[in-house]
C-alpha positions in Angstrom: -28.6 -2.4 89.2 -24.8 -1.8 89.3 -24.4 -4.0 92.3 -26.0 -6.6 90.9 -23.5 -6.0 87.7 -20.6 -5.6 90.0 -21.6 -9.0 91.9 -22.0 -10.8 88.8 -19.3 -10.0 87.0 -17.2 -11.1 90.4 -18.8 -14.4 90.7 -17.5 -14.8 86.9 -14.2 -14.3 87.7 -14.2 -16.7 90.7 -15.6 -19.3 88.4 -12.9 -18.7 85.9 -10.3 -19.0 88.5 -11.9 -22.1 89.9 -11.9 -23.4 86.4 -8.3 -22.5 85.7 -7.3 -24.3 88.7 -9.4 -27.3 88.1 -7.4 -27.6 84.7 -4.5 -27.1 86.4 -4.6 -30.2 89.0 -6.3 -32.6 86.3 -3.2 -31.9 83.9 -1.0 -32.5 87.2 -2.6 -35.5 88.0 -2.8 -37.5 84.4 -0.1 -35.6 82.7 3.0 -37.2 84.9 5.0 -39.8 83.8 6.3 -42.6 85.2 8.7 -41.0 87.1 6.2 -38.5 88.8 7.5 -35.5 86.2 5.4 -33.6 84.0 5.2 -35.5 80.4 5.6 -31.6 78.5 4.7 -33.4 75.1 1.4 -34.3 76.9 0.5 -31.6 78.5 0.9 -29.6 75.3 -1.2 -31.6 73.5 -4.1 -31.5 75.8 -3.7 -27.4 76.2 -4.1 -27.6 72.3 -6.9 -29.9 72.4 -8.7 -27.9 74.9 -8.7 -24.9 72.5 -10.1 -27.1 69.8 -14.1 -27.3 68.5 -15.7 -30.2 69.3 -16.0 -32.5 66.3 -18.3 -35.0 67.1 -21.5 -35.5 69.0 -23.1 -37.9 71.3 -26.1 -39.0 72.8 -25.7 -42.0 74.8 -22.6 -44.2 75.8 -23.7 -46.4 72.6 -22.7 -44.0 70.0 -19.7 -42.6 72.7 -18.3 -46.4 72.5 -19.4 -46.7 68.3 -17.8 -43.7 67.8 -14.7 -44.9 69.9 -14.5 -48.3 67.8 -14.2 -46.7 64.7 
């Protein structure tokens, strides 16, 4: 049983590092501005958003683009 803990708990961590790194290149990749630099005012705001509840909710791309118009 504490193998199977052990394991799990590792497998955890790798996904949180996989996740952090994810983050980490799609901020580098759409938070650059024109001149290649980071855009800090960006990136900020999409840390902050990222901590942020959800506060809407969707079911198919015609309430995603309804909700969009609005």
């Amino acid at each position: 049983m504490y193998n199977t803990q052990v394991a799990t708990k590792n497998q955890v961590n790798n996904l949180l590092q996989e996740i952090r790194t994810l983050r980490s290149v799609v901020i580098g990749w759409i938070g650059k501005d024109t001149e290649g630099s980071y855009n800090p005012h960006f990136v900020k705001r999409v840390l902050k958003a990222s901590k942020d509840k959800p506060i809407a909710n969707f079911k198919d791309k015609a309430t995603f683009l309804r909700m969009l118009k609005d």
